[in-house]
Each structure stands twice: as C-alpha cells, then as structure tokens.
N, C-alpha and C positions, 0 to 999 in steps of 0.2 A: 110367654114372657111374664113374667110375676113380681114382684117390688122391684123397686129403684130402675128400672130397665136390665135386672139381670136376669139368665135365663132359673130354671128350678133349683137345680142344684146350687149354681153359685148363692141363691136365697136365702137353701136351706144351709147353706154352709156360716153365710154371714150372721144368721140367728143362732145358731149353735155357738159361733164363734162369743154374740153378746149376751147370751147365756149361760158362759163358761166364767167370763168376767165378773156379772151378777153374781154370780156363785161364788167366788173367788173374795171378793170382794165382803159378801155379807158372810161367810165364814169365820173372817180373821181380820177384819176392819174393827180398830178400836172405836170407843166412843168419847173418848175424850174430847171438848171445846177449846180451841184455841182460837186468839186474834192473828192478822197477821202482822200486827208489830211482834208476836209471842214468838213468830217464827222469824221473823228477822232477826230478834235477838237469838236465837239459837242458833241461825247460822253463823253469826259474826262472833256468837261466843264459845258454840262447841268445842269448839278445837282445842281450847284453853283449856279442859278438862285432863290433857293429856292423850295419849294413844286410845283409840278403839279398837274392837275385834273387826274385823274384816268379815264381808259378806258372800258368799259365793248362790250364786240364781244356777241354776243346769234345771230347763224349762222349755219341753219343746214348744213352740211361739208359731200358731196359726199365720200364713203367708196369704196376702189378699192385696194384690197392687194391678193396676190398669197397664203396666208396664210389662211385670212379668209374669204374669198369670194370680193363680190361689197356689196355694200347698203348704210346705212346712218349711221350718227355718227352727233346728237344734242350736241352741247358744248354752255356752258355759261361760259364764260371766263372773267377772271377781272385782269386789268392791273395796280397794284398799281401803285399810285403817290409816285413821291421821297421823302422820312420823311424831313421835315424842317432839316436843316445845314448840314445833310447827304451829303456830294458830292463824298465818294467811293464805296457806296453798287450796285451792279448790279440791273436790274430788278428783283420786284417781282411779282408774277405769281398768282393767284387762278381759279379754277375752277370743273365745274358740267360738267361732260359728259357721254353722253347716247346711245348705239351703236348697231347698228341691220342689219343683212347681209343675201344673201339667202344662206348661208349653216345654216343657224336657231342659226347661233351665234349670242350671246349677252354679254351686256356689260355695266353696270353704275360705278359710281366712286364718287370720290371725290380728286382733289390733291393741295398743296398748297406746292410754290417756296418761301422761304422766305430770306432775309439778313435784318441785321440791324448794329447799332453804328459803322458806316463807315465802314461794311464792318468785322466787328467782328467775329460775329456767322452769321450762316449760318443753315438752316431747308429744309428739302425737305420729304413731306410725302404723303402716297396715301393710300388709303384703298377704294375698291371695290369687285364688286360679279359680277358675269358671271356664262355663260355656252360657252363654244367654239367648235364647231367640227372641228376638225384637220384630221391630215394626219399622219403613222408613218412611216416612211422611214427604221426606222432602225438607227445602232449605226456604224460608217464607211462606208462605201463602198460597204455595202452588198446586191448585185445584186437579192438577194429572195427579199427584200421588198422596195428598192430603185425603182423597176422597177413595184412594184405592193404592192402600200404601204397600210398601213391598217387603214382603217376608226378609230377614236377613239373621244371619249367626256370628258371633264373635265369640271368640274364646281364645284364652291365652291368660298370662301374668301382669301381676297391678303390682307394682311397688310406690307407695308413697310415704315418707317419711320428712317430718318438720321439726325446726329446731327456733326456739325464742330465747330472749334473755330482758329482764325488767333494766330500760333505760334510766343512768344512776342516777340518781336526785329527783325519781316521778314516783309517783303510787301505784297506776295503771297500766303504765305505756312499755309495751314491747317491742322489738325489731329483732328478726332471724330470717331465714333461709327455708325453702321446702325445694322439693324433689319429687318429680311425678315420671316414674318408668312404666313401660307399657310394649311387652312383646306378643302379639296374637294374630290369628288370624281370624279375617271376614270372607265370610261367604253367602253373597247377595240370591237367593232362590227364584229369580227373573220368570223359569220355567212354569209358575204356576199365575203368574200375571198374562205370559204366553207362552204357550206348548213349544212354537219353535223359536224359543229366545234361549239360550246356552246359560247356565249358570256361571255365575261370576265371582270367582273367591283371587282373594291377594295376603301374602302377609306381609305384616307395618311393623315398625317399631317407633315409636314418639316417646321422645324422651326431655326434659324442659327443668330449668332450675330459676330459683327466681328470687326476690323480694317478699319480704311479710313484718307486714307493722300492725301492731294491733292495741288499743285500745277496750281493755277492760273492768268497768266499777260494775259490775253483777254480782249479789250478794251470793249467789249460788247458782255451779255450771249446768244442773240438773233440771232445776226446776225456779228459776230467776221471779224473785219477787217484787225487784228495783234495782237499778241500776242501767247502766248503759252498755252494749260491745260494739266496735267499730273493728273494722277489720280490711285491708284492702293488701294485695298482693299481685304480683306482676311477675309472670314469669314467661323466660325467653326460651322457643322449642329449637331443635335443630342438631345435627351432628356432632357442635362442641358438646354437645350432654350424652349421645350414643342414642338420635332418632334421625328418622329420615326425612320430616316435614320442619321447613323453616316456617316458623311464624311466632307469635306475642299475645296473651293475652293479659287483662289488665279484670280484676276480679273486686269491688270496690261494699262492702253494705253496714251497714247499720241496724240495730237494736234498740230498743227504748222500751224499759218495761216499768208499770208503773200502775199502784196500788190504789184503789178505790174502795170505800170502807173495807167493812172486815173479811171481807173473804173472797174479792173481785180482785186482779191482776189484767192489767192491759198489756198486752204487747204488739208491738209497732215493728216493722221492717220494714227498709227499701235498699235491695239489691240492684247493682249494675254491673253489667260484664261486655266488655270491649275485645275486638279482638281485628289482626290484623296479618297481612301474610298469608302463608300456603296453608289456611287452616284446612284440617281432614274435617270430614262430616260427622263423624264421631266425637271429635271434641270442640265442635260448634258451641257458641253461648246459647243455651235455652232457657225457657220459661220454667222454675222451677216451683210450680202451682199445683194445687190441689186439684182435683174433677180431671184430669185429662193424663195419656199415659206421658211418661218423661220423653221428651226428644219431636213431642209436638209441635211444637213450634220452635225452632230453628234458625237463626241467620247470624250475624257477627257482629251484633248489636243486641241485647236485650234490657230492660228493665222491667222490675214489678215493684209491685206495692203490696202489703201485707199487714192486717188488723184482724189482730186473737183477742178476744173474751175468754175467760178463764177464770170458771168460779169450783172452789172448793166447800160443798155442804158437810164434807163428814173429811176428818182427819187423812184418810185413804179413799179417798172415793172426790170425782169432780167432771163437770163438761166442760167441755169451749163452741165457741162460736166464733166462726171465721170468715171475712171477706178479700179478697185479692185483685187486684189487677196488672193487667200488663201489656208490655208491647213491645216489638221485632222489627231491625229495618237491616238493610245492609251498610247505608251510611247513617252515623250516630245523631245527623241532621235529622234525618228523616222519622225520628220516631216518634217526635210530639204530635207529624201527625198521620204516623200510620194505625193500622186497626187495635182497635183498642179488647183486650180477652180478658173477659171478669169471671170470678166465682168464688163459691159461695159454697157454706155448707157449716155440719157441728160435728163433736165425737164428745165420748167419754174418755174418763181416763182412771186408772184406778194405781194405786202407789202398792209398787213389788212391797217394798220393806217397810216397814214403820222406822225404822232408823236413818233410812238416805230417801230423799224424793225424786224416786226414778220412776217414772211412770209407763206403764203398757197402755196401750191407747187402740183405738177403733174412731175413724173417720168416715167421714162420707162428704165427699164435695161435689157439686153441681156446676156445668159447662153448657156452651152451645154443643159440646160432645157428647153429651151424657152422662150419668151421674159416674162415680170412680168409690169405690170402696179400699181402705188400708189400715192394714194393721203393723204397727208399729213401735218399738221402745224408744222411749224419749220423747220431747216437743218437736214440731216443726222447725222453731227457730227458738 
C-alpha cells in the first residue's frame, strides 16, 4: 500500500491524473490580476454585452470515486451562449456523457441545464442507462454489513426531468414540479459473502412526482462568489406516478457563499432529507460527504453540514479546503444524538475555459474509512 491508503496503481494513477492538471493548467492559464468584486461585476454585467459564442469541452475526464471505482468518463459538453437582451438568466448547460470504470460500471446519458426570458423558467433534465456495481453497507450503523458489505448490481433507466417558474412580484423565488423514473434491475451477489447462499436479483420500478420551491440570489451557477440557494422539494413515490414502492421524501438545503478579501470565497451548506413509507434501500436518504463511498451511511433520516475554503491564486487555477459533518437515524428524533461522521480534506481546481468558470477538480477527503480520491467537473455545492 503506498499514499493515501491506496494500493500502486490507484497512486500511480492519481498522480498522473495531478499531473495532467499542472500541465493543463500552466499551458494555457492566463496571467491576468483580478479582484473578486472584478468578478462579480462581470458576472452581473456580462450578459449586457449581448449574445456570446458558445463553448463546446469533448475531453475525455479521468474517473476516481470510492463508489464506483477509477476509469474514464468521455463528456461532450456545450456551453450555451447568453440569448440576445437576456441579462439575468444563469448559465446554460448541455451535454453527452459516457462512463467506464474497473469495477465493469457503466454509464451513458444525456442532460440539459436550461433558463430563459430573464431568468423566468428554468429546465433541468437527464435521461440515462447503466449498469453499476456497488457496495451494500447496510441501513444505519450496522456492524454485519458495514464491516463486510455486500457486492450488489443495478442497472436499468433514470429518467428525471424538472420544471420552475420565477414567483411574480419576487427576484429569487421559484416553485415547479420534478419527476424521478426509475426502471431496473438489482442483483444482490450473496454467493461470495457465502458459497451456499443463492444470489438474489428482483426488478423495481419507482416512480415519484413532487414539489420544488427554490430560492436563488447566487451571482453565478458555476462557480458562486455570493449569494444564497435554498432549495427544498417533496416528492410523493407510488403507483399514481407508474412505481411500485409507496413512500415520501422531503429533500430540504441551503447555500451561503461569501467573499473574503480578494481572492477567498466561503461556502456553507446544511442539507436535510426525510423520508417516510415503503422506502427501497436504494433510494434511502444518505450522507452525501466527501472520504467515504456514496450509500455509506443509510437510514430515513439524514443531516450534514458542510464548510468550503476556496481560494483562487491565478485567474484559472485555485484549491479548497473542506470540513463536513453528519448524522443518520431512523426517527428524525434521534439524530441530535446519534453518531456523529466527520471529514475532512482539500482539492484543486483548475477553470476549463477562460470565458465560463467551470471548474475540473481533484479531491481527496479523509474518514474514520479512509481516505477517498475524486475527480470531478463542477463544485461540490
């Protein structure tokens, strides 16, 4: 075993990975000084300019997550231009991505980030197929499969599509509708936990329509230098939507990003997620934390908390530093004072374009599990 607790290769792989970055980065990183009031005014005034050219990224994007292995992830990415007189709608987003790792997980898609008429309506949709092999830990704390967790496969169709519209007489405030389909099958691999235990496959269909109100003053959706997003959404699963599990979840967090002299940005998060009824184990609330793979912790209750440092030394080039906490219960009672899961860690981050600040990133977070390596486009939050 050799750095972080990974074995050689995954090592050699992570240094290569931050050594493509460096390079990346010192090639075609400007040098130009700015503040970040310089940048704030350019987000709030660019648009006023009129239409831009549009950006297109096709880059294949190093895969490194504790979840589903290392490998690759092909994206074709397209950065609209701002629509003529348009000067408050955010970025919008499209793209093709294509994902392949050595635990033989896969992954294609399609997703598309939309706003229009200053900022009016608002679209965010995705529709993809996979296969995944995961891990199952279990639902809480529980030391049988936490400590010897159990091989399992899903694969099948993700459809999810949302629709907003800006509440009349507000600045920020939105209310629409999302949609979360879900046709696949799991197949639990028991056999190699115990030779004579029979593998165990079933297929689901969960299908859920819900609520979504959101509050957003973030100068920018990319890379937020002030402002706030709130966001909470409730959606109800079951038959009247075309699934087979009755149940509810309630999805509720917060944002707060905020500038310290010239070149520091703070950002703040505390997510919560409720849930009630015939939840499936798959779509259980979990801890969605840095250092540990996804679906670690598990039960129908979670919270965390979440504090980013985020300094930019060079126009295209910046690190963060990150602390997290959190906690799991099955009633919503119980979580002030169940176990409490910290961590902790930093990344780089280096800006694709000089023109949008969309960032490619390399993290490393620290757990009572072990360290976790990820690479990634965009911010955590």
């Amino acid at each position: 075993m050799v750095g972080f607790g990974l074995d050689r290769k995954e090592f050699q792989f992570c240094c290569t990975v931050t050594a493509l970055i460096f390079l990346l980065c010192t090639t075609t990183g400007a040098t130009q000084k700015e503040t970040y009031q310089d940048r704030i005014d350019v987000a709030k005034k660019g648009a006023e300019i009129g239409p831009r050219k549009g950006n297109i990224i096709a880059v294949p994007i190093p895969v490194i997550n504790p979840t589903i292995g290392n490998g690759l992830q092909a994206a074709l990415i397209y950065l609209h231009p701002k629509r003529t007189g348009d000067t408050k709608s955010p970025n919008a987003t499209s793209g093709l991505v294509g994902m392949y790792t050595d635990t033989h997980s896969w992954l294609t898609g399609i997703f598309h980030d939309d706003y229009w008429a200053e900022d009016k309506y608002r679209f965010t949709g995705f529709i993809g197929y996979g296969d995944l092999n995961l891990e199952y830990f279990g639902i809480g704390d529980d030391p049988q499969f936490s400590d010897n967790p159990i091989d399992y496969e899903i694969s099948g169709l993700v459809f999810m599509p949302q629709f907003q519209v800006r509440i009349p007489k507000t600045e920020n405030w939105f209310v629409g509708g999302s949609y979360l389909y879900i046709n696949s099958e799991i197949f639990f691999k028991t056999d190699r936990v115990n030779i004579d235990l029979p593998d165990i496959s079933s297929e689901i269909e969960s299908a859920g329509a819900g609520l979504l109100i959101t509050y957003d003053s973030r100068d920018d959706n990319y890379y937020p230098l002030s402002g706030q997003m709130f966001r909470t959404r409730w959606v109800d699963y079951g038959q009247t939507w075309g699934g087979d599990y009755e149940y509810d979840k309630w999805t509720t967090s917060i944002n707060h990003y905020q500038p310290i002299g010239g070149k520091t940005v703070i950002g703040l998060r505390a997510n919560l997620q409720t849930s009630g009824g015939d939840v499936p184990f798959f779509d259980l609330p979990y801890l969605d934390m840095r250092g540990f793979p996804r679906g670690r912790y598990r039960d129908k209750n979670t919270l965390s908390l979440h504090a980013e440092a985020r300094y930019k030394f060079h126009q295209r080039w910046g690190v963060v530093a990150f602390l997290e906490a959190g906690w799991f219960a099955e009633d919503i009672e119980e979580m002030t004072s169940s176990k409490t899961i910290t961590t902790a860690g930093g990344g780089i981050r280096w800006q694709v374009l000089k023109e949008k600040k969309l960032h490619l990133g390399l993290d490393v977070g620290f757990s009572r599990d072990g360290p976790a390596v990820y690479v990634h486009i965009g911010e955590a939050f």
